[in-house]
N, C-alpha and C positions, 0 to 999 in steps of 0.2 A: 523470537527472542534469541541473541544470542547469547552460546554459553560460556560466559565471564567464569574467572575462576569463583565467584561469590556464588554464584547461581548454581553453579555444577555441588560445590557444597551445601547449600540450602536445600537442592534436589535430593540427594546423596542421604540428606540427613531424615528427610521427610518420605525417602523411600526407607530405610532402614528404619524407619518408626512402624511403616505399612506391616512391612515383611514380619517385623516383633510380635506386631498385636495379633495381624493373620496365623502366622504359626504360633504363637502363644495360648491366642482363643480352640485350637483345634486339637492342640498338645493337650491342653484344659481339658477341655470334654473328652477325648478319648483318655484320661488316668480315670473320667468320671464315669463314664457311661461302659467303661470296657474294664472285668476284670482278669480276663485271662494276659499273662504278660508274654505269650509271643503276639499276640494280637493289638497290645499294647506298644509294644515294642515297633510292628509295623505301621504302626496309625501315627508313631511319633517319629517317623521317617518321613511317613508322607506329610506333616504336618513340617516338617525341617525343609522339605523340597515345596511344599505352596507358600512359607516367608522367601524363599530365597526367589520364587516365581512370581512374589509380588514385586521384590527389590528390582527384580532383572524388567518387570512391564513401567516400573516406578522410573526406571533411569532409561529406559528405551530411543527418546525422543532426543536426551540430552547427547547421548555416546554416538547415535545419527548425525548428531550437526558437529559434533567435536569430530570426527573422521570426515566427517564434510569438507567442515572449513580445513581440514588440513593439507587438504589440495591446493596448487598454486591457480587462483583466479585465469581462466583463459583470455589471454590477451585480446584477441577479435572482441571479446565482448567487453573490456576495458576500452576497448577504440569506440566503441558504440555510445558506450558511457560518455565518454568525452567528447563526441562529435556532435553527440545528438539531445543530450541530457543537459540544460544549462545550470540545472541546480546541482549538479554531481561536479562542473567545476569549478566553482564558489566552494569548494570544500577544503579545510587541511588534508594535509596526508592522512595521517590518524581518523577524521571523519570519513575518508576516502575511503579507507580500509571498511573500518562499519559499516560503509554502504553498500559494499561489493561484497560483505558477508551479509548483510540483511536479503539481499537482493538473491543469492545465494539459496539462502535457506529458503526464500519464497518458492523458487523457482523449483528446486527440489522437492517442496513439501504440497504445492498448488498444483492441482494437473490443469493446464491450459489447453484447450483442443479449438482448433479449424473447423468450422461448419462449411463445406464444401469451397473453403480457401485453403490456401497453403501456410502453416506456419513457420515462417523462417525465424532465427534464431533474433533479430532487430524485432520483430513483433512479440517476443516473448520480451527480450530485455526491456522494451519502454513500458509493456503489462507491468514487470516489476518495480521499474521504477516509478511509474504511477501509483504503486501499492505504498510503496519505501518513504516516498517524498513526506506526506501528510504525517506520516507517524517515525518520523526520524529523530523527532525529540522527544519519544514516548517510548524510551528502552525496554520497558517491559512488555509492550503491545505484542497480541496476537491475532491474527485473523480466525478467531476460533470458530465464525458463523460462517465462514467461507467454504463450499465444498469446491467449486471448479469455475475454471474462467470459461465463455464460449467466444470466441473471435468470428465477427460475420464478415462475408467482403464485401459489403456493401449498408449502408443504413438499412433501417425495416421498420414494420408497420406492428401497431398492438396486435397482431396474429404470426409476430415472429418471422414473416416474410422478409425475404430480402435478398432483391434482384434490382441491376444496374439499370432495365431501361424502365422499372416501374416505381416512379417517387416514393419516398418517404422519408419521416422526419425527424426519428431516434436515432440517436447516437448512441446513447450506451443505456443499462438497463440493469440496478438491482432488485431480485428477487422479490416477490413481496412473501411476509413472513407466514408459513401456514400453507403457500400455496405450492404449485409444482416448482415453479423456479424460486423456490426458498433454497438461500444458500449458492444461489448461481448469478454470477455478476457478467454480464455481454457485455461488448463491447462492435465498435462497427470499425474493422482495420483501419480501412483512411483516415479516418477522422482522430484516430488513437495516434497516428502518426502526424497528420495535420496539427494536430497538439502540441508537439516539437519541435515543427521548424520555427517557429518564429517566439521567441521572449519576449514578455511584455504587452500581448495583445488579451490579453483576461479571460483565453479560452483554453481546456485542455479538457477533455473528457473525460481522459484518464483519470486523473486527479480528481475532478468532479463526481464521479462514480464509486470509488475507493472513498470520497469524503461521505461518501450515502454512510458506509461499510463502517466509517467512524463515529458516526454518528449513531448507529446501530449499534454500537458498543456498548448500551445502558441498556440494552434491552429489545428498542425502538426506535426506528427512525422518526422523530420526533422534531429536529431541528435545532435540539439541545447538545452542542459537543461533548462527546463522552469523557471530556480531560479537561472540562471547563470545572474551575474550582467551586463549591457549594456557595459560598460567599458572594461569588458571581451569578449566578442564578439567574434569579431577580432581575439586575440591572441588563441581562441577555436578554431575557421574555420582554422587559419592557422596550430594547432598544430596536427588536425586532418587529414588536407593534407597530413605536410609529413611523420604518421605513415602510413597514407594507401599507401607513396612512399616508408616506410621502407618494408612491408610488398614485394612487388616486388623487392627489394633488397636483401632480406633474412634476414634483420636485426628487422625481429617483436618482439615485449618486451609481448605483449598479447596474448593469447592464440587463434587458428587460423581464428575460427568465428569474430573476432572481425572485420577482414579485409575486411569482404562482402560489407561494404558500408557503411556510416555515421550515421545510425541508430543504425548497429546492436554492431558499436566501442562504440558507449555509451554506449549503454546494457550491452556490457559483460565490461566494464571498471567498469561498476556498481556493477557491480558482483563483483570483485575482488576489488573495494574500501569496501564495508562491509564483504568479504568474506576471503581476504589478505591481509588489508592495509598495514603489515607492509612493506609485501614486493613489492606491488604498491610504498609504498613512496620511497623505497629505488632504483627502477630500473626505476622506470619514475617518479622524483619529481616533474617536472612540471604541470602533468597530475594531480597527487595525486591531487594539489593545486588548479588547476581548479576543481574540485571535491568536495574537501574542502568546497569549497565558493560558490560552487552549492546548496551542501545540506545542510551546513552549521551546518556540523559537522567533529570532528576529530577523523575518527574511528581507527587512528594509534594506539593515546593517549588513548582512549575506550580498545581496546582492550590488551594495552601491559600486557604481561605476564598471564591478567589472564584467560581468553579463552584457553588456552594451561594447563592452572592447573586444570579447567574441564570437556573441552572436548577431549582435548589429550588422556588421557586415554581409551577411547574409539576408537580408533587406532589401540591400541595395544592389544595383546590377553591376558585376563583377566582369571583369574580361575571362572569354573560357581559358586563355594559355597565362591568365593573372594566377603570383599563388594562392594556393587556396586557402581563407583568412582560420582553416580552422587548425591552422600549424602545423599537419601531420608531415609540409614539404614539396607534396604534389601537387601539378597544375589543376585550378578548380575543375576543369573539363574531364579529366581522370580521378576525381576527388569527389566533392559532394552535390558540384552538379551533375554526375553519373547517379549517385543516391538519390538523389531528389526525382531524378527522373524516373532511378527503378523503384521507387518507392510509389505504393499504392498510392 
């Protein structure tokens, strides 16, 4: 969350209520239970210094991200953002900024760790912006269930294996609640970056992962979006039935994971609202709409037209000494076809 001047006052106010009641209840008991007055007099010192010790743990988190954000965003990772993120540039300025403070605060506050891969600074930024995307229109959002990212270099198997010359067929993996990996969201590096190159095609891990994480926001991953309005409810449980009747019919509108069960139709629905909107909206408008007013945003109208002016290009076969279509000026061969190729 970042801290708006509203929030930092809300904080500010409901830490100084903490601090009041803490030192006030122990002020209390020590005029009660103590009547020698230097003994009193010490209890209501200490009693001065655990309100002021509740104030200071009460504002901790907010005066961390206010000295945060008051660093200038590092440029390399604003190139990242822009070269490699298609939903970062559909953005205004103003949302730009939000994003690269949200993204920000993930970063600093999430520990990301390498399981016998390297983590370079591209494999944190699309982590975060995987995280940012689904809940960009949900300002108050926290990943509160979240303790740490693991990044694999390669897919793995239900026993957390994962090595290049031996199959497997996980991509990515939130924790189940209760167990060891409660709280721990994987991820398999390729596929987190295969996510990126290409707009439009209704795949991204990332996002599909993070949308578990959102989903888990009530409690449970459940299949129910945690930002879906109560009123909606209902007409969600029902609309999710009878895709998963269409699905046994042959008449699936989503791509074929979705069918596995009620967790993994939101996922990958999520997938394809930030990944496809236009054409989510146009073959399930109903779906779109529950979506809509889940995340409470319209990625149809985000992204019309212009996602397709830069990253379409990259689709298609470009000459290596052509410029490179993602503007930065340099020839594609020096540009983002060197990326694509060092990239996992």
């Amino acid at each position: 969350m970042i801290p708006t001047p509203e929030r930092r006052r809300s904080n500010r106010l409901w830490s100084a209520a903490a601090a009041v009641a803490v030192g006030g209840l122990c002020a209390a008991a020590s005029l009660l239970l103590v009547s020698s007055l230097p003994a009193r007099a010490a209890l209501l010192c200490a009693s001065a210094a655990l309100g002021a010790g509740a104030w200071w743990f009460g504002t901790r988190v907010w005066r961390r991200r206010v000295k945060l954000l008051a660093e200038p965003f590092p440029p390399e990772w604003d190139h990242v953002l822009a070269t490699r993120v298609a939903f970062y540039t559909q953005l205004s300025d103003d949302e730009k900024s939000r994003f690269r403070s949200m993204v920000r605060i993930f970063l600093a506050e999430t520990p990301i760790y390498g399981v016998t891969c390297e983590l370079d600074e591209t494999t944190r930024l699309l982590t975060a912006a995987s995280a940012v995307i689904p809940v960009f229109g949900l300002p108050g959002w926290e990943y509160g269930m979240l303790r740490e990212v693991l990044i694999y270099p390669h897919r793995f198997d239900s026993s957390f294996r994962s090595h290049a010359r031996q199959p497997a067929s996980t991509l990515g993996l939130v924790g189940d609640t209760g167990g060891p990996f409660n709280g721990v969201l994987i991820l398999s590096k390729p596929d987190l970056h295969r996510g990126f190159e290409v707009h439009g095609d209704r795949h991204n891990v990332g996002i599909h992962e993070f949308a578990h994480l959102v989903d888990k926001g009530d409690g449970d991953i459940d299949g129910v979006p945690a930002g879906l309005p109560r009123e909606c409810l209902r007409p969600w449980l029902d609309l999710v039935r009878r895709e998963l009747i269409r699905k046994r019919t042959g008449r699936a509108r989503l791509p074929a994971y979705a069918y596995t069960n009620e967790q993994e139709f939101l996922a990958v629905a999520t997938e394809c609202f930030f990944e496809s909107p236009e054409k989510l909206a146009e073959s399930h408008p109903e779906l779109y709409e529950m979506l809509e007013r889940s995340f409470r945003q319209d990625t149809r109208a985000r992204f019309a037209g212009v996602a397709k002016r830069i990253f379409g290009p990259l689709t298609r076969r470009i000459g290596r000494n052509a410029p490179c279509p993602c503007g930065s000026g340099k020839k594609y061969k020096k540009c983002c076809l060197h990326k694509r190729r060092a990239s996992p």
